[in-house]
C-alpha positions as CSV (number, residue, x, y, z in Angstrom):
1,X,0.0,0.0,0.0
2,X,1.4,3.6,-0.7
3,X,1.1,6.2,1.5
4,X,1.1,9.7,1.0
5,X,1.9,12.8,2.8
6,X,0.8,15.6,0.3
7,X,-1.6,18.7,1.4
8,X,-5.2,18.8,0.7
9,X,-4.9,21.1,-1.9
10,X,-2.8,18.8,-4.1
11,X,-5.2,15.6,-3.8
12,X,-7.6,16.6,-6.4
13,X,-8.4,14.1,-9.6
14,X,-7.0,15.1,-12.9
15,X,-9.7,16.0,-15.2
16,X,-10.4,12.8,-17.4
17,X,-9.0,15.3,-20.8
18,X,-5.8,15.5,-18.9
19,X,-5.7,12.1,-17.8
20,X,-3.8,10.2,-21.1
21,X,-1.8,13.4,-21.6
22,X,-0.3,13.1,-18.1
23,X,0.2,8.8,-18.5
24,X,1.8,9.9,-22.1
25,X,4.3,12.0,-20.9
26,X,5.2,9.9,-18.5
27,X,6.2,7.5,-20.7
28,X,3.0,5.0,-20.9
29,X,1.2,3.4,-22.9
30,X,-2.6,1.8,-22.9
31,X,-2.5,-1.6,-22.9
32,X,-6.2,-3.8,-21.7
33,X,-7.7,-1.1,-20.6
34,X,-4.6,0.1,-18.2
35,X,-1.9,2.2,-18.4
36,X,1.3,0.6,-18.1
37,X,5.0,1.7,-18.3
38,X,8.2,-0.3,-16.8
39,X,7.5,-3.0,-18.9
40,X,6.6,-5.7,-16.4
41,X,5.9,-9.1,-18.1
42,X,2.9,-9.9,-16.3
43,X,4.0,-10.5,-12.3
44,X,1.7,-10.9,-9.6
45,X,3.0,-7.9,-7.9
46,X,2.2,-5.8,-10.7
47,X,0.0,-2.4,-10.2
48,X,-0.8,-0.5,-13.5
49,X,0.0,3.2,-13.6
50,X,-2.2,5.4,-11.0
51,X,-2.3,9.3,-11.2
52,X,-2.1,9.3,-7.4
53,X,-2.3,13.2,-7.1
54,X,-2.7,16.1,-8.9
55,X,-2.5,19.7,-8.3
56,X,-0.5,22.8,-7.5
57,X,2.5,21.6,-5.8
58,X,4.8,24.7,-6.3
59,X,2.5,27.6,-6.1
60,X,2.4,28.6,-9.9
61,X,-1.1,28.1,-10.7
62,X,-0.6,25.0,-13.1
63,X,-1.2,21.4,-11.7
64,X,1.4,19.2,-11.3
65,X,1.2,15.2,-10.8
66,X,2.3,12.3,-9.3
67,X,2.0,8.6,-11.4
68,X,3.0,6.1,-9.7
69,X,3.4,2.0,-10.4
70,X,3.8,-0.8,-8.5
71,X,6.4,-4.0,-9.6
72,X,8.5,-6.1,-7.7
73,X,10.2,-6.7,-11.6
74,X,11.0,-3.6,-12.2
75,X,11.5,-1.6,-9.0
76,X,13.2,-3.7,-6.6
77,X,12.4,-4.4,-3.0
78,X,10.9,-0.8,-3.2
79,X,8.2,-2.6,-5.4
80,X,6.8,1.2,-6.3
81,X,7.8,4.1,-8.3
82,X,7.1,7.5,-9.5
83,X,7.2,9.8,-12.0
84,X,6.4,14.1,-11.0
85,X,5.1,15.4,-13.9
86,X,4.1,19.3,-14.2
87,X,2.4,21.3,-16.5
88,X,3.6,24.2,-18.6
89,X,1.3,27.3,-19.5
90,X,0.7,26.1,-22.8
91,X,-0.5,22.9,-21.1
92,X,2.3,20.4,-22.3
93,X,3.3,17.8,-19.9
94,X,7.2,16.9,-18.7
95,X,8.6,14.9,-16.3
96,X,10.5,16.5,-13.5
97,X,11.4,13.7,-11.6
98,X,11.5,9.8,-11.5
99,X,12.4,7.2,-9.1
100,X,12.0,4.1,-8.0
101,X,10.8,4.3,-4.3
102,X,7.4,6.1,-2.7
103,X,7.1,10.2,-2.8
104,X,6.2,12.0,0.9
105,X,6.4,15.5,-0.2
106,X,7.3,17.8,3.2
107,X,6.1,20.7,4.3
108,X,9.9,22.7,3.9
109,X,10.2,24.5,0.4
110,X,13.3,25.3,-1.7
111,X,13.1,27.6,-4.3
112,X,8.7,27.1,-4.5
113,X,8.6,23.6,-4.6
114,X,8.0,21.4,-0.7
115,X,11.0,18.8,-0.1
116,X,10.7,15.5,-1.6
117,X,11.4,12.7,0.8
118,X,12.1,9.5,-1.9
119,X,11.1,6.4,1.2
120,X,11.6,2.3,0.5
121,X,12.7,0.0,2.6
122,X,15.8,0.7,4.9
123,X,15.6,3.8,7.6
124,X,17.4,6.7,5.9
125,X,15.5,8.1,3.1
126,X,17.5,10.8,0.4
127,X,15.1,14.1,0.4
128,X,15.8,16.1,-2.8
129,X,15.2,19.8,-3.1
130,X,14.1,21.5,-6.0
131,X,17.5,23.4,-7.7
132,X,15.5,25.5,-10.5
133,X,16.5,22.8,-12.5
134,X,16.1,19.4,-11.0
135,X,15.5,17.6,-7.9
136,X,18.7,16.6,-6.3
137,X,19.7,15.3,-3.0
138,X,19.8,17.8,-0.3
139,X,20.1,15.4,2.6
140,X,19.0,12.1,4.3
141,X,16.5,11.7,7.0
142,X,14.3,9.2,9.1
143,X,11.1,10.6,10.6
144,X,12.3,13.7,10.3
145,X,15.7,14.0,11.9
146,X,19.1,13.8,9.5
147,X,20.7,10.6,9.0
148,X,24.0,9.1,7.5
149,X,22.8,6.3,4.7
């Protein structure tokens, strides 16, 4: 089960127009009725590709979102990952960030955009901050207090 620590304002439901733009961009494709993208053969821990939010993350007015997908196949131990996706004000999607592991964004902010705390198993999670260009490691911490991976 992922969990998610993301304010109420960002756990709206993408509008069904935006919906196969977002999965696109991401880098997936329809498939039975889902959309799938790591290219699992079939396991039993699959979990086709879930917009699991959507909103204004960084306080520009445009949404942003979060896919996520589960495999054991092709995301280790983890068994989930992500892609942030956001979108620009002539409504194109791109992906900002993508990982294997499950996203807890935190209430601290660099340059607009909250912390990104990238969990799995283990007890010392990398949280990235947002550079104006990409999200990179800033640090590592468990339950909220700084750690040595």
């Amino acid at each position: 089960m992922l969990i998610w620590m993301i304010a109420a304002a960002v756990a709206a439901e993408a509008p069904p127009p935006e919906r196969a733009k977002i999965f696109r961009a991401a880098g997936f494709q329809q498939r039975n009725g889902r959309w799938e993208g790591c290219g699992d053969p079939g396991t039993a821990s699959y979990e086709p590709g879930k917009i699991e939010q959507y909103g204004d993350l960084n306080g520009d007015g445009r949404p942003e979102a979060v896919v996520t997908e589960g495999s054991v196949y092709c995301y280790g131990h983890t068994g989930t990952g992500f892609i942030l996706l956001t979108r620009s004000a002539a409504g194109a999607w791109s992906k900002l960030h993508d990982s294997p592991g499950i996203a807890t964004f935190l209430k601290t902010r660099a340059n607009g955009w909250p912390e990104l705390e990238v969990g799995g198993p283990g007890f010392c999670f990398p949280v990235l901050r947002w550079s104006g260009k990409a999200f990179v490691t800033h640090r590592h911490a468990y339950s909220g207090k700084h750690c040595t991976p």
